[in-house]
DSSP file (Angstrom, degrees, kcal/mol; ACC not computed):
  #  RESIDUE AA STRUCTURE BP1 BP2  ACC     N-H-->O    O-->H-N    N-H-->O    O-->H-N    TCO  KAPPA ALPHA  PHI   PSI    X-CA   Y-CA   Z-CA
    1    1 A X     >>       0   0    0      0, 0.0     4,-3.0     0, 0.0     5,-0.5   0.000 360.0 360.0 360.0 -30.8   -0.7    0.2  -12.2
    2    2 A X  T  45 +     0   0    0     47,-0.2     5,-0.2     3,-0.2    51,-0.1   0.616 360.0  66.3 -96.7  12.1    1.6   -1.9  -10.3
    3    3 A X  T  45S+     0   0    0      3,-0.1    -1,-0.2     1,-0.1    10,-0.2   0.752 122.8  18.4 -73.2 -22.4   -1.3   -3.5   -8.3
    4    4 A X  T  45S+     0   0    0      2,-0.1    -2,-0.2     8,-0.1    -1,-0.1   0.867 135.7  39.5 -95.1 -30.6   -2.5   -5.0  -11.3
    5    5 A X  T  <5S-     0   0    0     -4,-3.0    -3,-0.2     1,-0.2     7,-0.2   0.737  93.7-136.1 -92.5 -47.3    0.8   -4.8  -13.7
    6    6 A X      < -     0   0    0     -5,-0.5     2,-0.3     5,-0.3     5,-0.3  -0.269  23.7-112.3  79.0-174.5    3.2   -5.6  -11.2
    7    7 A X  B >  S+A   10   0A   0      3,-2.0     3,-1.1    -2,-0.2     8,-0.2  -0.908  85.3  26.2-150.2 143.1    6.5   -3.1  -11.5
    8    8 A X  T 3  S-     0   0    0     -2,-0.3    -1,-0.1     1,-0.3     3,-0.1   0.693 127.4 -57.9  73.6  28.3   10.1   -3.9  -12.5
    9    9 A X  T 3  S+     0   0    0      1,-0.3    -1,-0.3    -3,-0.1     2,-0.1  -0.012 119.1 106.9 105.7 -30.2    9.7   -7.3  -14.8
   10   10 A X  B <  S-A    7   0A   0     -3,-1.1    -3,-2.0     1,-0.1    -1,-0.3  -0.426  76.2-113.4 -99.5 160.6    8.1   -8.6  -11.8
   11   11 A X     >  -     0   0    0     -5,-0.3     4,-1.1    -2,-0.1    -5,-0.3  -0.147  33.2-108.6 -85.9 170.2    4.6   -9.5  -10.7
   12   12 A X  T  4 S+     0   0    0      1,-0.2     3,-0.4    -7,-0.2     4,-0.4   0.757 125.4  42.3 -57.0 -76.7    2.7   -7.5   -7.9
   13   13 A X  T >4 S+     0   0    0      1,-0.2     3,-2.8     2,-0.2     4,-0.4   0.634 104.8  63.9 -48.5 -42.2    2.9  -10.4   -5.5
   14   14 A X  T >> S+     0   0    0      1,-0.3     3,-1.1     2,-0.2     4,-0.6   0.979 106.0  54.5 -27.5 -81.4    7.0  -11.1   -6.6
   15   15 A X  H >X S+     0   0    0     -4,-1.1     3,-2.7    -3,-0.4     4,-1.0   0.664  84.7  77.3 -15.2 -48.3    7.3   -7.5   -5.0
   16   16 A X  H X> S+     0   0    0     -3,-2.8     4,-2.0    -4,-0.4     3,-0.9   0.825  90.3  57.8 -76.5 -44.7    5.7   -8.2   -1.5
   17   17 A X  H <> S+     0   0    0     -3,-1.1     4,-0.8    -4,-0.4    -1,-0.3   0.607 106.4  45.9 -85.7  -1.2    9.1  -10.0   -0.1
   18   18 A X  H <X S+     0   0    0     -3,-2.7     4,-2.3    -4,-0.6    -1,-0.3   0.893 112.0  48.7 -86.1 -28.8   11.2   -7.5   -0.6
   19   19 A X  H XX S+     0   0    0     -4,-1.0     3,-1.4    -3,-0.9     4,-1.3   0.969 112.1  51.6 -46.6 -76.2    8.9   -4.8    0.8
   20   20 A X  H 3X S+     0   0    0     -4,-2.0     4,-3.5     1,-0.3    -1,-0.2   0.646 109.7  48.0 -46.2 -60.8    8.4   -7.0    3.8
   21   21 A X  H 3< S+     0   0    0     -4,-0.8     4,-0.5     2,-0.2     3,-0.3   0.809 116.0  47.4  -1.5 -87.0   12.1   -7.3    4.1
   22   22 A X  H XX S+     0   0    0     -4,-2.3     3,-2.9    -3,-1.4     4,-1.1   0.882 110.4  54.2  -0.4 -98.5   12.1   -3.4    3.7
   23   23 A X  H >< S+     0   0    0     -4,-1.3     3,-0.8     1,-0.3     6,-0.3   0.735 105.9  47.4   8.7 -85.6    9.6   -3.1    6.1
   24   24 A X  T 3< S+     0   0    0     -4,-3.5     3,-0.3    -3,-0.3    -1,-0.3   0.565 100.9  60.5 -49.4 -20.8   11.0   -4.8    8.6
   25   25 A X  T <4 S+     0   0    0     -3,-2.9    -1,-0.2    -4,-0.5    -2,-0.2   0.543 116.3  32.3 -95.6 -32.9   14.2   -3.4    8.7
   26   26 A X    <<  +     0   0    0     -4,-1.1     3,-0.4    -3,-0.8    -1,-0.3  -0.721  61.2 178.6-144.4  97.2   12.7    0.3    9.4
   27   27 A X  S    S+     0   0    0     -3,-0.3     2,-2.4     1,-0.3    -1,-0.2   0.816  77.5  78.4  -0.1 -68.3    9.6   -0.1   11.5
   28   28 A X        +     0   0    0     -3,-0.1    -1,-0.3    -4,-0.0     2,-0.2   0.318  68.9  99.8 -77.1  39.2    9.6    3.6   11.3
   29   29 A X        +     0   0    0     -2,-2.4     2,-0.3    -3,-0.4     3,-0.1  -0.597  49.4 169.2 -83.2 160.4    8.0    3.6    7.4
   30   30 A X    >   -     0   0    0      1,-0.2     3,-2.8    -2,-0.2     4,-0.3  -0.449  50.9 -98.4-173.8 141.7    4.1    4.3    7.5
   31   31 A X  T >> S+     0   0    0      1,-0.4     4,-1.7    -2,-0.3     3,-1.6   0.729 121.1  50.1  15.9-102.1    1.7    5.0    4.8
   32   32 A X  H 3> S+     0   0    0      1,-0.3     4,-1.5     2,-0.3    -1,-0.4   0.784 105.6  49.0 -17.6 -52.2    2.0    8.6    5.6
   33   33 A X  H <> S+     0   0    0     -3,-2.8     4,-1.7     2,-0.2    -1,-0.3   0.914 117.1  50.2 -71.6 -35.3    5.6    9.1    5.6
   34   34 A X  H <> S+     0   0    0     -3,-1.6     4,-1.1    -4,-0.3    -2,-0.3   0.902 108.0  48.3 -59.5 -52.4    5.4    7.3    2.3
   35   35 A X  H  < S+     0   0    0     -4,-1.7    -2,-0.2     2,-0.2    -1,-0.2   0.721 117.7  42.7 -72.1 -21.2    2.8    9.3    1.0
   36   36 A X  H  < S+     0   0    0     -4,-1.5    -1,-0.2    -5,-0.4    -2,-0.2   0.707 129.0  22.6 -38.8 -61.1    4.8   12.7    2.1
   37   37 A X  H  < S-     0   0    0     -4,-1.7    -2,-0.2    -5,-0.3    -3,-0.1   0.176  75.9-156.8-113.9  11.2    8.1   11.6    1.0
   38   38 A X     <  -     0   0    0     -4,-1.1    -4,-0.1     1,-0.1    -3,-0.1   0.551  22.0-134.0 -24.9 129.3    8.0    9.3   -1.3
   39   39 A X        -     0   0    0      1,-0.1     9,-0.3     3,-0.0     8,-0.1  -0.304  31.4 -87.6-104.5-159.2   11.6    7.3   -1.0
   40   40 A X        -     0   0    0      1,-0.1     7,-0.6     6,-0.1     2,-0.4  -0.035  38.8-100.2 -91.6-161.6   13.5    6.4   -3.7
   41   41 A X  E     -B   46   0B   0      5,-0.2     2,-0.5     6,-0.1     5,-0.2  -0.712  35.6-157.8-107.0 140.3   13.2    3.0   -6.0
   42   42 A X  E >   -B   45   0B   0      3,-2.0     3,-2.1    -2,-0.4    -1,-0.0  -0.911  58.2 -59.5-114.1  78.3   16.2    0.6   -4.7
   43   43 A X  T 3  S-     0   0    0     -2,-0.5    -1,-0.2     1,-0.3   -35,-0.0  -0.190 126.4 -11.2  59.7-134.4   16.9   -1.9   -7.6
   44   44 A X  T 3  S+     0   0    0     -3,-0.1     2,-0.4     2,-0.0    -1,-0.3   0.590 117.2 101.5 -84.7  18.4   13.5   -3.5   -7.9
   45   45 A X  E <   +B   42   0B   0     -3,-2.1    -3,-2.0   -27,-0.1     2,-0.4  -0.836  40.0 172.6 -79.4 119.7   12.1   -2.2   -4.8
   46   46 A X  E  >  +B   41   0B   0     -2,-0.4     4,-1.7     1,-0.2     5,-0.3  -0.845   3.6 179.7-111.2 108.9    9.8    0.8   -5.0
   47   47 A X  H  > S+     0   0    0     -7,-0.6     4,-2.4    -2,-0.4     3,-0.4   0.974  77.4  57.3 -54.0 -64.1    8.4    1.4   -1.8
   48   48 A X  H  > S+     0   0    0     -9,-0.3     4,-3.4     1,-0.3     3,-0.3   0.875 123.8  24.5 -26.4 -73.4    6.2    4.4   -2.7
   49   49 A X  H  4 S+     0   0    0      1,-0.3     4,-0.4     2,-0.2    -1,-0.3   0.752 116.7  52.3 -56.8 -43.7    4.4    2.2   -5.3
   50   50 A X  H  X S+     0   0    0     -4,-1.7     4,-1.5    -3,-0.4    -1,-0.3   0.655 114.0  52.7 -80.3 -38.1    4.7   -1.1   -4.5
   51   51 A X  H  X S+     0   0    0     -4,-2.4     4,-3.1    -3,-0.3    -2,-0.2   0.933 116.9  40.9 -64.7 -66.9    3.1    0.3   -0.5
   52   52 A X  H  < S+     0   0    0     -4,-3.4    -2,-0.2    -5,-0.3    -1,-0.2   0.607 106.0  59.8 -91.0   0.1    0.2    1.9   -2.2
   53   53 A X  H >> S+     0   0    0     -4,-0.4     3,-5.9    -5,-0.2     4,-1.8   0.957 112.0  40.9 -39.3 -74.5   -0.4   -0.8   -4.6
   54   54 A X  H 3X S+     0   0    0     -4,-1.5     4,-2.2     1,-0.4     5,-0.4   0.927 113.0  54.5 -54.4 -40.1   -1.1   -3.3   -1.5
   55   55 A X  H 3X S+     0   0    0     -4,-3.1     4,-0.6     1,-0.2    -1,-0.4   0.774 110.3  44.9 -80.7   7.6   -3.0   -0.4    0.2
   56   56 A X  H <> S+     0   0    0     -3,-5.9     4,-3.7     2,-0.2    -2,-0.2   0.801 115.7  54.6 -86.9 -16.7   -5.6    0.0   -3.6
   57   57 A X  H  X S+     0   0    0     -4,-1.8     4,-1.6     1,-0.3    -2,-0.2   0.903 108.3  44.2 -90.3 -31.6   -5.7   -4.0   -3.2
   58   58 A X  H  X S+     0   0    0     -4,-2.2     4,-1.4    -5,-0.2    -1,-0.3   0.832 113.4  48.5 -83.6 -25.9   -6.9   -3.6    0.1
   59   59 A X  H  X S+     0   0    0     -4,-0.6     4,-2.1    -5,-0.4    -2,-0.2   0.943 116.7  49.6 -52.8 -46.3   -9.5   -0.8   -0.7
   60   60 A X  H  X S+     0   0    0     -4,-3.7     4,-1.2     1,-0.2    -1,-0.2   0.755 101.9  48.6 -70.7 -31.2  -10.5   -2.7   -3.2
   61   61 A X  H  < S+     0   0    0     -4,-1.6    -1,-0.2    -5,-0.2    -2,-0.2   0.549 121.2  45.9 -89.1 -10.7  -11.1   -6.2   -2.0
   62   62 A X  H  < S+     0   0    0     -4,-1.4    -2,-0.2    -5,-0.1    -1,-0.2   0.943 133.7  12.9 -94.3 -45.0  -13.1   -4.2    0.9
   63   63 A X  H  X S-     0   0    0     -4,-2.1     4,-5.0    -5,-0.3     3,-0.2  -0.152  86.1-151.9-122.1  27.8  -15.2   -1.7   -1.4
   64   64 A X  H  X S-     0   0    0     -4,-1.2     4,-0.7     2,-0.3     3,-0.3   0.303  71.4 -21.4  23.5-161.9  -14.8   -3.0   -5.2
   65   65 A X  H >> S+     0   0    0      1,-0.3     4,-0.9     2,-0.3     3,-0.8   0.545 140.6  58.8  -3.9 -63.7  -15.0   -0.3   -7.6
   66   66 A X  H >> S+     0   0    0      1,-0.3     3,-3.9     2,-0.2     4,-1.1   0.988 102.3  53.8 -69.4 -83.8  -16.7    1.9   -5.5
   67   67 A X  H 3X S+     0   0    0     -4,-5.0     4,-0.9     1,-0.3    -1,-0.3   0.602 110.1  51.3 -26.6 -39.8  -13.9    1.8   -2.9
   68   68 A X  H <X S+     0   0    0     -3,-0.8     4,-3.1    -4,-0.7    -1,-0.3   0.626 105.3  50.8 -80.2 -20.7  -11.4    2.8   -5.4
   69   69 A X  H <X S+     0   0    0     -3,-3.9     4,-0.6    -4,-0.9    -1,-0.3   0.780 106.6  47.3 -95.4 -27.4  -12.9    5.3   -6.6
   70   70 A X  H  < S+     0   0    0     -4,-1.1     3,-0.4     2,-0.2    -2,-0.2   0.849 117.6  59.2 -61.5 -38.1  -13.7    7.3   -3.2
   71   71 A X  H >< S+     0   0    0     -4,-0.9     3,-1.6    -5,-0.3    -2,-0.2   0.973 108.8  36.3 -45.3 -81.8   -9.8    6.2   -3.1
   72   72 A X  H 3< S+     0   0    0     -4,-3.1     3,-0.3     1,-0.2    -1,-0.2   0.558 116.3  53.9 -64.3 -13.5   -8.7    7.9   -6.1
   73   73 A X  T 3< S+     0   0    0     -4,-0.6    -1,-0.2    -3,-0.4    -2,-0.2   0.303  82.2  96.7-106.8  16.6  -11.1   11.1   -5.7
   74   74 A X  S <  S-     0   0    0     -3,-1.6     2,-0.2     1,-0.3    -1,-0.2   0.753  86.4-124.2 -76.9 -36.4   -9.9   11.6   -2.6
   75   75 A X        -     0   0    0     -3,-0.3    -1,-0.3    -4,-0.1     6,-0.2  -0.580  27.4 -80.4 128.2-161.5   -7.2   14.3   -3.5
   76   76 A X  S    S+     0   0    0     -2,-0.2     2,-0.6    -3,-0.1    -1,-0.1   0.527  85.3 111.9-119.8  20.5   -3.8   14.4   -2.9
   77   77 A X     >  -     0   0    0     -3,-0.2     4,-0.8     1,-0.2     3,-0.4  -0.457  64.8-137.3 -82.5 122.8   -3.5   15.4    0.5
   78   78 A X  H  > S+     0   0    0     -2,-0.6     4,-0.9     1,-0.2    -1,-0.2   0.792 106.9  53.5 -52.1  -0.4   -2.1   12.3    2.6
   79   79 A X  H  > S+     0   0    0      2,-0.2     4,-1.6     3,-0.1    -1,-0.2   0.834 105.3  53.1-104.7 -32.6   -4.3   12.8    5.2
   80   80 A X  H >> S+     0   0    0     -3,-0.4     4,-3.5     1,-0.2     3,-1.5   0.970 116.6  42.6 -24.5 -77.6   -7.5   12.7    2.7
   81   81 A X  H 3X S+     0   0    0     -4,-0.8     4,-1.1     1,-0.3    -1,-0.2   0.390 108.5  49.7 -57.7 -26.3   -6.3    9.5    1.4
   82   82 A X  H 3X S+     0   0    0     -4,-0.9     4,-1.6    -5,-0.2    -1,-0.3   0.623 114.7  47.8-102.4 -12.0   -5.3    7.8    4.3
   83   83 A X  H <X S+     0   0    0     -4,-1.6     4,-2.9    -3,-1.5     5,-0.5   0.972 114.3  57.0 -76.6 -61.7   -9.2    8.9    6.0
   84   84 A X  H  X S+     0   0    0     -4,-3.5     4,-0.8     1,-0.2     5,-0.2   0.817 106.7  40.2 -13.9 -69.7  -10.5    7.6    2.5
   85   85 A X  H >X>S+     0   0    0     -4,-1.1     3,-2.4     2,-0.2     4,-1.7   0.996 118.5  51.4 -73.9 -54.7   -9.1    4.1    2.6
   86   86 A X  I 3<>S+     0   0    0     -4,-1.6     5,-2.9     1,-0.3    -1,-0.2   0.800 109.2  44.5 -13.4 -55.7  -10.0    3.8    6.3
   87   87 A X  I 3<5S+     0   0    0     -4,-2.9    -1,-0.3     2,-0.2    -2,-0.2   0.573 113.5  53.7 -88.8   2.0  -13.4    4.8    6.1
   88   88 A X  I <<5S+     0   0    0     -3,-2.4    -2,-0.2    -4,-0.8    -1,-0.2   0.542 116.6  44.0 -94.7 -16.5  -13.4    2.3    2.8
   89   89 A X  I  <5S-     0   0    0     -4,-1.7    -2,-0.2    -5,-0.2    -3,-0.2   0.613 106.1-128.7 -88.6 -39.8  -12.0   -0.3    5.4
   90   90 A X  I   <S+     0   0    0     -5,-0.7    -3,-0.2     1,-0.2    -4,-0.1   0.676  71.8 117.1  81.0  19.4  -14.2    0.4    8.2
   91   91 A X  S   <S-     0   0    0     -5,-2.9    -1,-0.2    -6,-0.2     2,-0.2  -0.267  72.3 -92.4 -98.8 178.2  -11.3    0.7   10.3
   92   92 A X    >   -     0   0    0      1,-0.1     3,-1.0    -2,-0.1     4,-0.1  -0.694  38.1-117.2-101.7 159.0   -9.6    3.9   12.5
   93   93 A X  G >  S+     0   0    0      1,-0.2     3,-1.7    -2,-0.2     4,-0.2   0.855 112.9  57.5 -51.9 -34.4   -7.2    5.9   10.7
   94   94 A X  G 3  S+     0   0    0      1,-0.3    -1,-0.2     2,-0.2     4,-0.2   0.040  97.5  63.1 -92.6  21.7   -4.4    4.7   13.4
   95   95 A X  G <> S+     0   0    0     -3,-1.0     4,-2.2     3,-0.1    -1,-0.3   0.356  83.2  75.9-134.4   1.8   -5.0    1.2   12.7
   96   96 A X  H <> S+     0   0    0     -3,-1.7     4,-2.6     2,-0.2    -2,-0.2   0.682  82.2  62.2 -84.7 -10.7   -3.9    1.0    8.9
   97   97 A X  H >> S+     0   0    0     -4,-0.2     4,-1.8     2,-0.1     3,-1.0   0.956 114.9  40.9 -50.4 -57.9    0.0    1.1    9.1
   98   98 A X  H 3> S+     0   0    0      1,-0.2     4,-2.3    -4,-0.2     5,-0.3   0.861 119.1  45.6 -48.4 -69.0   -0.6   -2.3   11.2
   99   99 A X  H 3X S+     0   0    0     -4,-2.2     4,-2.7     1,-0.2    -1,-0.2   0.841 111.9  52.9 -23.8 -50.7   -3.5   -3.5    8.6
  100  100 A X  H <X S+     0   0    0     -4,-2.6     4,-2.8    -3,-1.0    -1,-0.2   0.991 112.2  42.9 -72.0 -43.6   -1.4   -2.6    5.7
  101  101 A X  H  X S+     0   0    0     -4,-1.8     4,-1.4    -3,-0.2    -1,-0.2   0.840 105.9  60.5 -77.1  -8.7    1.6   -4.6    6.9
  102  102 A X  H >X S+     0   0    0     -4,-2.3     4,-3.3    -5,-0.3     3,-1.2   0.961 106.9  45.8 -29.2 -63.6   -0.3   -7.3    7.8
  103  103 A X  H 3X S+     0   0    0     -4,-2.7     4,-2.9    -5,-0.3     5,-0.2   0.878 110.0  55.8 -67.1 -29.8   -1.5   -7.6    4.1
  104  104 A X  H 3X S+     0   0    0     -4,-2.8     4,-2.0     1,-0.2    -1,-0.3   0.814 110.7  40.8 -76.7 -30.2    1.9   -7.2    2.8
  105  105 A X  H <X S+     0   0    0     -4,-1.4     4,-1.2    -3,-1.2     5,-0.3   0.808 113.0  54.2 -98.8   4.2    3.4  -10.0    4.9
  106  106 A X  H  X S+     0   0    0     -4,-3.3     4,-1.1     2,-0.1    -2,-0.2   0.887 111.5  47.9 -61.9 -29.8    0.2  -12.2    4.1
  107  107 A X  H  < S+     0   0    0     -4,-2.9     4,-0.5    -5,-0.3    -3,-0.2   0.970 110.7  54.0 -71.3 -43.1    1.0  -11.4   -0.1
  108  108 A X  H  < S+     0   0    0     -4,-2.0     3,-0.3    -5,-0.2    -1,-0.2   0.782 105.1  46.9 -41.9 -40.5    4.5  -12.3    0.7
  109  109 A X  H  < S+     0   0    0     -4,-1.2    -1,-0.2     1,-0.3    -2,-0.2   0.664 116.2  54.1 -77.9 -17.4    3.6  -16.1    2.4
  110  110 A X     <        0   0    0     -4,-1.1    -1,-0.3    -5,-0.3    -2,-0.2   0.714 360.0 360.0 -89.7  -2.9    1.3  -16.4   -0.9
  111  111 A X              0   0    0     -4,-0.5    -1,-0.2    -3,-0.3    -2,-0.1   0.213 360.0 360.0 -64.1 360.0    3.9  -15.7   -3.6
């Protein structure tokens, strides 16, 4: 929902510059640790959501419908999910932290 709705008053893209911010600040976040732990929502920051928002956007924009949906039937085991979006990427598992923050500080420049 908040790839589409955007979260907290604000729009999905509005989000990206705090993440990035976020982001930057502890290197040691990835997709996984997120998907494990989810941490908690910081004023209008949710990492958890706002993270795997960027990663449906990217699922999507590689494998429309279809992508999202291998995405979403994937289960709820992080390691499912993170093989999903990969192989829905065409990418190695081990190359989506970087990909996903990539996208996150390209949504940021575009805000």
């Amino acid at each position: 929902m908040t790839w589409v709705g955007g979260s907290a008053g604000l729009r999905f893209k509005q989000l990206m510059g705090g993440l990035k911010q976020h982001l930057n600040a502890h290197p040691e976040i990835t997709l996984e640790g997120i998907l494990i732990k989810p941490p908690p929502r910081i004023g209008t920051l949710d990492i958890g959501y706002d993270s795997l928002a960027v990663l449906c956007q990217m699922v999507y924009d590689a494998g429309g419908l279809a992508g999202i949906r291998s995405l979403a039937t994937a289960g709820r085991e992080p390691h499912a999910i993170l093989t999903s979006a990969a192989r829905v990427l065409g990418v190695a598992e081990s190359q989506l932290d970087r990909l996903w923050r990539e996208r996150i500080a390209e949504l940021s420049r575009n805000q």
